[in-house]
N, C-alpha and C positions, 0 to 999 in steps of 0.2 A: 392636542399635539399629535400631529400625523407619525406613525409609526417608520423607523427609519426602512428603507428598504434593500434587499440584496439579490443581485442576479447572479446564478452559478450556472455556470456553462460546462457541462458535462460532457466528456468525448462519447460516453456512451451514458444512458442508463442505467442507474448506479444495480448492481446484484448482491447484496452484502451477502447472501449463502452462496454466489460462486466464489467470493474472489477478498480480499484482504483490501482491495482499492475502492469497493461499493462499501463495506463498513467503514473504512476510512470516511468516504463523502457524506455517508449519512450521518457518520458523530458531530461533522462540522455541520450539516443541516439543523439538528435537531441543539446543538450551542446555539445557533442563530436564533430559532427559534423558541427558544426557551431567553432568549434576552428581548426579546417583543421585536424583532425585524420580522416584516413583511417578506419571505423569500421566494422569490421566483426559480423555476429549474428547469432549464432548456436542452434542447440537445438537437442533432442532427442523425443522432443515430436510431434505427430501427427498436423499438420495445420488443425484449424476448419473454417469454412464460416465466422468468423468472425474475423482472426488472422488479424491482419496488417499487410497492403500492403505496401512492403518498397519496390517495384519498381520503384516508382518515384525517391526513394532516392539515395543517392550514398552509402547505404548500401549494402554489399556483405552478401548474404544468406548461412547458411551452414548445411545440414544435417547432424547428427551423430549421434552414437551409444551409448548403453550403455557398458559397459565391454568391449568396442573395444581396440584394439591396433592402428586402424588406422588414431584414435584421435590424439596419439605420433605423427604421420607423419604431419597431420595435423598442427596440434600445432607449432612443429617444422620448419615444411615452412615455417608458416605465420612468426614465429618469433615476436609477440607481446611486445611492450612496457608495455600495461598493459591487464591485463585479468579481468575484473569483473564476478563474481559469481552472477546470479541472486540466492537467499537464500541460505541457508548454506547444505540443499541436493544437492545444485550443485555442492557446493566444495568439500563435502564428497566424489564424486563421481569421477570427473575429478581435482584434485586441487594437489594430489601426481602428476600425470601424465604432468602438466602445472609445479610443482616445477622438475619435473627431466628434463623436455626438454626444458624448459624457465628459468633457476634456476634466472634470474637478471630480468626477468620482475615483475612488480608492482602489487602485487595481493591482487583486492578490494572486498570485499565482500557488497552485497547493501543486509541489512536483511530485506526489505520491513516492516515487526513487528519482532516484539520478539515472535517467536511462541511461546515459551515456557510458557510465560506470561501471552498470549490470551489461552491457555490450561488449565494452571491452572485457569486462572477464571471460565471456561467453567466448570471445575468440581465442581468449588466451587460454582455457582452455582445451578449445579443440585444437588450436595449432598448439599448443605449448613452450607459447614465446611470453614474454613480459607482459601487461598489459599496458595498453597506451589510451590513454584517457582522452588527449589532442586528438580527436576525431571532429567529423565534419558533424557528427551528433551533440556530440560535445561545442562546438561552435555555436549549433540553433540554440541548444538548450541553455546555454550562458545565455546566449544575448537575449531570450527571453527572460531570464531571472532579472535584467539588466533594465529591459523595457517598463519591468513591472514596479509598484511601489515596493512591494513586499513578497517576499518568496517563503511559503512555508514548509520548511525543513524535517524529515519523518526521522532523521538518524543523526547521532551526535558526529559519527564519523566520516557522513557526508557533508555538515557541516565545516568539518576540520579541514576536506578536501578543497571545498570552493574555498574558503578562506586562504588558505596556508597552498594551495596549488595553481589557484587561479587569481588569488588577492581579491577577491570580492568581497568589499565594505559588508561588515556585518549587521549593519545601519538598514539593509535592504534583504536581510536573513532573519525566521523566527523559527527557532528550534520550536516545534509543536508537534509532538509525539503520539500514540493513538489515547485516546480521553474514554480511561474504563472507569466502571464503577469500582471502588473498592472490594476486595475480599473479606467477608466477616466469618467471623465463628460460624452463622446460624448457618453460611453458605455451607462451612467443612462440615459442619455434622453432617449433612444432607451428602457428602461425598460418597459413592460408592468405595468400599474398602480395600487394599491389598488384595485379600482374599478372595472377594468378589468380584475380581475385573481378570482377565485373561487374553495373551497376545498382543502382538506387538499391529501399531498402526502406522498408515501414512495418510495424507492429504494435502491433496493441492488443485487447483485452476490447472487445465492439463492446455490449453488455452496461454501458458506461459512455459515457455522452455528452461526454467532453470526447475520446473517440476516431473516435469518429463524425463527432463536427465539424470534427475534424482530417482525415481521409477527403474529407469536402466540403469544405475548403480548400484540400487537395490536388488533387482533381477538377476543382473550377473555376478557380478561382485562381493557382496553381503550375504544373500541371503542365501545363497547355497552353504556355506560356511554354517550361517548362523542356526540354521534351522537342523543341522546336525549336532548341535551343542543341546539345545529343546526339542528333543523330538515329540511330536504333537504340539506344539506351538504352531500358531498359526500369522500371517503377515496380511494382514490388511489394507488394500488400496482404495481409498476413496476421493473422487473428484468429480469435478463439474467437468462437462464436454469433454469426454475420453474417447478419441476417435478408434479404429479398429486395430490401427499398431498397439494402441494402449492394451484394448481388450483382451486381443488373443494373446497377451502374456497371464493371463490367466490360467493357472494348474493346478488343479485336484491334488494332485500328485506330489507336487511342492510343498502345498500348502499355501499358494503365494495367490490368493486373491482378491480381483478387480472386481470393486464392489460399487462404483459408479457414483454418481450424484449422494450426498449425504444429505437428507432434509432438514437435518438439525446438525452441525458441523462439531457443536460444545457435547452435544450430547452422545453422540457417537463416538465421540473420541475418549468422553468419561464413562465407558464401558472397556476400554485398554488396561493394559497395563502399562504401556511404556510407547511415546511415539517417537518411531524411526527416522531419520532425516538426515543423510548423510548430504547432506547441500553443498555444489563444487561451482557454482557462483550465482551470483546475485547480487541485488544492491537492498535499500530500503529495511524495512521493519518485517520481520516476519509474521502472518497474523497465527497460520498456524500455531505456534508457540505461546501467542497471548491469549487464543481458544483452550489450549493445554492447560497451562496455571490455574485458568481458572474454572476447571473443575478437576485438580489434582492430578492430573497425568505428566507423571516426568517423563524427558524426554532426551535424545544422546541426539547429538549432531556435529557440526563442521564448527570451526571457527569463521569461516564468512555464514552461516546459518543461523550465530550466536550474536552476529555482530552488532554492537552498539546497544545490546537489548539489555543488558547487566548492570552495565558498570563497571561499580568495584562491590559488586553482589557475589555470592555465590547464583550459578547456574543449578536452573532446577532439574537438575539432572547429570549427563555428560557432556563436554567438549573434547571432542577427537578429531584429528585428522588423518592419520595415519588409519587403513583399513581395516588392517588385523587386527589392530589393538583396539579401534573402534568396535569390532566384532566382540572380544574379549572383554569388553567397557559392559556392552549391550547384556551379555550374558550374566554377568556379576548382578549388577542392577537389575534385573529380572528375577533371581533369584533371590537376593540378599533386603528382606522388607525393612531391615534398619536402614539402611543406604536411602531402600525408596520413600520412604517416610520423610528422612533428612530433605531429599531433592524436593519434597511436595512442598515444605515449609519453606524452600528457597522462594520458589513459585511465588506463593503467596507477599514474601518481601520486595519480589521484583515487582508485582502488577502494585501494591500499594505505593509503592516508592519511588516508582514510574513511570508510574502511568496513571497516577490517579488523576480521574477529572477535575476535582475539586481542586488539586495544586497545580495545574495548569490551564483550564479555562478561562478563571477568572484574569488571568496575568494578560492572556491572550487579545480578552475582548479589550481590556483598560487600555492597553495600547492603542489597539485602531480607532478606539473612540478619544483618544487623547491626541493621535499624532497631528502636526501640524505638516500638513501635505504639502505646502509651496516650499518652507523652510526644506524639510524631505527631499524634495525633488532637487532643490540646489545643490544639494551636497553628492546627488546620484546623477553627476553634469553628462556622464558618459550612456546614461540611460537616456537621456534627453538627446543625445548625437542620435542613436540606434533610433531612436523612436520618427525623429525626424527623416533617417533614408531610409529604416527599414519599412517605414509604415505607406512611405511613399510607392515604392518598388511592389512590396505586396498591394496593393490600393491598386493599383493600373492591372498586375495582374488576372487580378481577383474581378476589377469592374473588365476588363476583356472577357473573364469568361460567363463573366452575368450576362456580359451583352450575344456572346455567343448561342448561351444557354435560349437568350429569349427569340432568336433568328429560326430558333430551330421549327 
């Protein structure tokens, strides 16, 4: 019996040490294969120094194009069981092309966040008006969850939105949250202690602005306060692609230092005491925080920074919004090792209770291997409209600029 096979179409090459959207890809890579799929992994985008190396793996790697035709041949050969969209620019692009030459394989869409969502907050925000979801982002990114068979969902509360905001059949929605290993005992003994960790941390992809903004909240805002509360405490910034507005907020002086790329993100962080994160918008799961838990670093942050990541848990750590009292929150917790003790134990309840692999892998695969895709497709009638103009509309575009491409 021939091994089922899966094509992932990657907007980029996955970086699980830049970014919380490359660990993400690769948990669902390495489910796949650990259930005997064949997986293929494509992309269009340039390999950086720090794209993951799936040559160990028994992944097959595949270059391509944009506006190409020789994706159809592609596509075609492989003959995929299922095709996943890494975000909904991907399906926009290649997703007519995979329904005309694969029209019976299973087409996933994994939206990492709700761009649409993390947008609007962004503007709301900076203008300091309401947020409005009803955007023209908002519009792609639905009708791509719409096109698709299955849309996999990283937040319970993004969930509740397409649901309860948009009415979108939950029939075409699968909450699947990041798939970690458990925390054990033999992990905690192995924790660096209270005693032995010192300062306060940040990290993030500087590559995404709701980290950057977080950086300049911390700068202005926080840390001047907080570091006269600790004096000799130190504020750590660590991220991948820190351009030179990042850098030169760098201060001796402050104590507020840009420490750049982290080579090990768990490790570094499990040399803290406490990580900082005053987060003022965002959408998705935050990975920072699921790196924290589990190697016992609590951590104070926002209520959209917390979001969806609990429950009805305790946080392992703070929830603040308010800035002073966030300040006040930070300082307590730094000092008081019963409080940080209590927060590390939350950690631990949150990553086993949700986010363990084992409680949600197996639900995940038994689905796609059970669903009955025609039945499926009937009941998601409005998927089947969208797919019908949208795939036509893109299709002409797209062969216009193949045919352009090949004049040149």
């Amino acid at each position: 019996m021939c091994a089922k096979k899966i094509l992932i179409i990657g907007l980029v090459w996955p970086e699980p040490t830049s970014s919380a959207a490359g660990t993400r890809i690769i948990q669902l890579v390495d489910l796949f294969l650990s259930q005997g799929y064949q997986v293929t992994f494509a992309s269009a985008a340039s390999k950086s120094d720090f794209s993951y190396n799936f040559a160990p793996t028994e992944v097959t790697e595949q270059e391509i194009k944009l506006n190409d035709d020789n994706f159809n041949t592609l596509v075609k050969n492989l003959n995929p069981e299922i095709v996943l969209f890494d975000r909904f620019m991907v399906e926009e692009q290649y997703g007519w092309r995979v329904l005309q030459e694969c029209p019976n394989a299973l087409r996933i869409l994994d939206t990492e966040d709700l761009h649409f969502l993390r947008n609007a907050r962004e503007q709301s925000d900076k203008k300091q008006v309401a947020a409005d979801f009803y955007s023209d982002t908002a519009k792609r990114e639905i009708a791509s969850i719409l096109r698709c068979d299955l849309s996999l969902i990283i937040s319970e509360v993004e969930m509740k939105i397409l649901t309860d905001e948009f009415n979108i059949d939950r029939s075409v929605l699968h909450y699947l949250p990041f798939l970690e290993k458990e925390i054990t005992n033999e992990t905690v003994e192995n924790w660096l202690s209270y005693d032995a960790r010192a300062d306060f941390i940040f990290i993030g992809n500087f590559l995404h602005e709701p980290n950057w903004n977080t950086v300049q909240v911390l700068k202005t805002k926080i840390w001047p306060a907080l570091r006269k509360k600790l004096p000799g405490v130190s504020l750590n910034i660590y991220g991948s692609y820190a351009t030179q507005k990042v850098l030169q907020l760098d201060n001796k002086n402050e104590r507020f230092f840009i420490k750049g790329r982290a080579t090990n993100a768990r490790e570094t962080i499990s040399q803290h005491k406490i990580l900082l994160a005053p987060i003022q918008f965002g959408a998705g799961v935050k990975g920072k925080f699921i790196d924290a838990m589990h190697v016992g670093t609590p951590s104070v942050t926002t209520t959209v920074g917390a979001e969806a990541m609990r429950g009805a848990l305790e946080w392992n750590g703070i929830i603040e919004d308010d800035l002073d009292t966030f300040i006040q929150k930070a300082v307590s917790l730094y000092q008081e090792k019963t409080a940080w003790l209590l927060a590390q134990q939350n950690g631990i309840k949150i990553i086993n209770e949700r986010y363990s692999a084992r409680k949600f892998a197996g639900q995940f695969i038994a689905m796609i291997q059970n669903i009955d895709l025609k039945a499926h497709r009937k009941r998601n009638f409005v998927g089947q409209i969208l797919n019908h103009h949208a795939s036509q509309s893109t299709k002409y575009m797209s062969l216009w600029i193949a045919e352009k491409n090949k004049a040149k």
